[in-house]
C-alpha positions in Angstrom: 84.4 114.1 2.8 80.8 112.1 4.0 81.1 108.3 3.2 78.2 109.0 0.2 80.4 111.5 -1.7 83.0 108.6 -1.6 81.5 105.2 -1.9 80.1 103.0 -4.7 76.5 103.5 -6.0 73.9 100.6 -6.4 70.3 100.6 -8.5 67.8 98.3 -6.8 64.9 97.8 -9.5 62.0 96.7 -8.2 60.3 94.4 -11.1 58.3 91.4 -9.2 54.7 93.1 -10.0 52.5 91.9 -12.2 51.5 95.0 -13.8 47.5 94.1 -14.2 46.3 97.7 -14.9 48.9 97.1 -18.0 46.6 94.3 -19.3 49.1 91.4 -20.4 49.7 87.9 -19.8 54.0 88.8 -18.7 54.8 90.6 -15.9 55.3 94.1 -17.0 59.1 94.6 -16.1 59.3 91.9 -19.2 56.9 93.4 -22.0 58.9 94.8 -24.7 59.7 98.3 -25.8 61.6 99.2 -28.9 62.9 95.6 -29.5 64.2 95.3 -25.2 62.1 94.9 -22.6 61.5 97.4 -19.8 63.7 95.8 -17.1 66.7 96.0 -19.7 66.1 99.0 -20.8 65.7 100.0 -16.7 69.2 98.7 -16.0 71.1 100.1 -18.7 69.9 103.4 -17.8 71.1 102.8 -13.9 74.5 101.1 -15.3 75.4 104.8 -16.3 75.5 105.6 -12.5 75.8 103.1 -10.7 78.3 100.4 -10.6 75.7 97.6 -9.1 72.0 96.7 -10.0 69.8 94.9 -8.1 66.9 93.5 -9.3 64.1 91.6 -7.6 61.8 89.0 -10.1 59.2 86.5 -9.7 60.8 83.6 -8.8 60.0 82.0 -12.4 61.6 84.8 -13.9 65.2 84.6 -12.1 66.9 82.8 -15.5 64.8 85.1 -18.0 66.4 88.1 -16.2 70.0 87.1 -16.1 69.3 87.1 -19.6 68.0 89.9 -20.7 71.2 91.4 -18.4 73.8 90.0 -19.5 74.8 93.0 -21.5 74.2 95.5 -18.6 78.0 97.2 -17.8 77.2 96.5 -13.9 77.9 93.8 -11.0 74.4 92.8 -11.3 72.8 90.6 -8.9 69.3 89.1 -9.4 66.5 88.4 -6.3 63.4 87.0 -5.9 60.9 90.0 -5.2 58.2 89.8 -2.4 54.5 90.4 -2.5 54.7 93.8 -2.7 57.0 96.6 -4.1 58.7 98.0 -0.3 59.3 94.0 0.0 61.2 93.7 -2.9 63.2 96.7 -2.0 63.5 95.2 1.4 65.0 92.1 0.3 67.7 93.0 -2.9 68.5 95.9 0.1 70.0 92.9 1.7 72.2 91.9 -1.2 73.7 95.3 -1.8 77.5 95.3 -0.9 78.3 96.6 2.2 81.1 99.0 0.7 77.8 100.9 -1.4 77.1 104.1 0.0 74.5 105.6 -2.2 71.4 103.7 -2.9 68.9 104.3 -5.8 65.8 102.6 -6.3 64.3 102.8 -9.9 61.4 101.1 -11.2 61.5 99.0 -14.4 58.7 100.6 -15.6 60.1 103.7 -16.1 62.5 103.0 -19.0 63.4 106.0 -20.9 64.6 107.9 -17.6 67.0 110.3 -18.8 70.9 109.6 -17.9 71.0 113.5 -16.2 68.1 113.1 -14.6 70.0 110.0 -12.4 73.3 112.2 -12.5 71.6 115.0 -10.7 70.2 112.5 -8.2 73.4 110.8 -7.4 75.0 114.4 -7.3 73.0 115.7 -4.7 73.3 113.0 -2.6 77.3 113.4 -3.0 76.3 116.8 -1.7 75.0 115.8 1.3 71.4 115.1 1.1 70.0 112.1 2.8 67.2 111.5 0.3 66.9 113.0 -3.2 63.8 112.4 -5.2 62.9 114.0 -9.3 59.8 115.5 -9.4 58.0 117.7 -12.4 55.2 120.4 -11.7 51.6 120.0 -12.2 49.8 122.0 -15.1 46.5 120.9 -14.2 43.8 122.7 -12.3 43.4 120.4 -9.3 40.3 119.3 -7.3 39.8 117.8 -3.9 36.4 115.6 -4.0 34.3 113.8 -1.7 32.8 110.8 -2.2 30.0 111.6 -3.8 31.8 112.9 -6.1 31.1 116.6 -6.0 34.4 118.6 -6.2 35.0 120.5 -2.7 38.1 122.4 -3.2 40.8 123.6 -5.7 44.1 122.6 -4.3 47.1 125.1 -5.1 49.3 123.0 -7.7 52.5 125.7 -7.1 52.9 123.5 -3.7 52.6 119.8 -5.8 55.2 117.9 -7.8 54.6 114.5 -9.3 56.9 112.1 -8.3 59.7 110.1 -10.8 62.2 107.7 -9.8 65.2 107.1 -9.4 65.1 108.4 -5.6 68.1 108.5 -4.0 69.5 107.4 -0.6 72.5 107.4 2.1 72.7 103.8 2.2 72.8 103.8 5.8 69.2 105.9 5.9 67.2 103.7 3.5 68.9 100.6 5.4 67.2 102.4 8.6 63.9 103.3 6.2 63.6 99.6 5.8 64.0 98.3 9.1 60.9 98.3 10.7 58.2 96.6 7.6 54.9 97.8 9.5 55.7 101.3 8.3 54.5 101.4 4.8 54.6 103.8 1.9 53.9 103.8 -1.6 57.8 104.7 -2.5 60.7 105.1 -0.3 60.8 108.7 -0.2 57.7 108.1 1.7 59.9 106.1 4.2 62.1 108.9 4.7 58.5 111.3 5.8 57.8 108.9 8.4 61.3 109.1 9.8 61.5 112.9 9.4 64.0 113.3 6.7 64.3 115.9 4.6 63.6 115.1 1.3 64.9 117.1 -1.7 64.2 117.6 -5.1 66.0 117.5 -8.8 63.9 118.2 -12.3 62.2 115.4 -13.6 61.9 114.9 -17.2 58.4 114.0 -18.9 60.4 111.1 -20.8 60.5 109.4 -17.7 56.9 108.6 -17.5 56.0 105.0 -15.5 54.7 103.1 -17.7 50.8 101.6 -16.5 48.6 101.3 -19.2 48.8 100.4 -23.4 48.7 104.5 -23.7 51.1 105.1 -21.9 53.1 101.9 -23.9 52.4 104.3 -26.9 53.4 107.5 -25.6 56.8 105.5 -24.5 56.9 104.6 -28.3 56.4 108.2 -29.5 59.8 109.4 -27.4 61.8 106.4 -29.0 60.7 106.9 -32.4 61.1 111.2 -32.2 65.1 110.4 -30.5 65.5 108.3 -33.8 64.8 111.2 -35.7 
């Protein structure tokens, strides 16, 4: 039996951002949604599957966090985030317990993430996969174009996926993605590319959409009010 398919699971949710494209005057891990705010609603989807969360913050937002978590069914430790998102990864990577051996990493602003969408993640790594990411197929017709805006090329979408979180990890691979910080990527799966891991895939689910901008605050509103139903 590998030391994943035996060890404890941690959630590290990156929430330090700002959120500017989203247009208010909070942080965006802290707008509300349904009466909690993303970062709670965040955590008490990874409390399902994991048995600590880690969550970076502003560093004026350290006691409003505790918080809102208090009511999270996890060890939960609390950070102050860095500049950037692989930063804040970087540094509540540090506070995970050394007896975790799987690792997600969620963000906040993807609330409404689907309990079996994380059960499939943790799953696979308990399977032996290094790196686990859910992704969802493209329906659009998509175009490569230059910058003069003049489209050059239709790409074949049967080879794309869009991207969700949570993304999955051998703790000992993302603590290996993390410890050189001139490599950068936009997630950690992208980490794992410059390494030469294999990354695999689970089915996303539409429901967990990141939320960005005020529409995509109302098409998070649209789910809640139709699982009321």
């Amino acid at each position: 039996m590998s030391k994943a398919a035996a060890g404890r699971v941690a959630a590290i949710i990156p929430a330090a951002g700002l959120g500017v494209r989203l247009g208010a005057d909070i942080p965006k891990a802290f707008l509300e949604l349904g009466g909690l705010t993303l970062l709670a609603r965040s955590a008490h989807a990874m409390s399902a599957v994991a048995d600590v969360i880690v969550v970076s913050v502003p560093q004026d937002a350290l006691e409003q966090a505790s918080l809102q978590l208090a009511e999270v069914d996890a060890e939960i430790h609390i950070v102050t985030g860095g500049v950037h998102r692989q930063e804040s990864v970087a540094i509540a990577l540090r506070k995970v317990p050394q007896d975790v051996t799987i690792v997600l990493v969620h963000d906040a602003a993807r609330p409404l993430v689907p309990i079996k969408v994380a059960q499939d993640v943790v799953a696979a790594i308990r399977d032996g996969a290094k790196a686990v990411i859910p992704v969802l197929p493209l329906v659009d017709t998509i175009k490569r174009v230059n910058s003069q805006g003049i489209a050059i090329e239709t790409v074949d979408r049967n080879q794309l996926r869009r991207v969700q979180t949570p993304q999955g990890f051998d703790r000992a691979t993302l603590d290996l993605a993390h410890e050189d910080p001139a490599v950068v990527a936009t997630d950690d799966a992208g980490l794992m590319d410059a390494l030469g891991i294999v990354v695999t895939t689970v089915a996303g689910d539409e429901r967990a959409l990141k939320i960005t901008t005020m529409d995509d605050v109302r098409h998070a509103i649209s789910f809640l009010e139709d699982s009321h139903e």
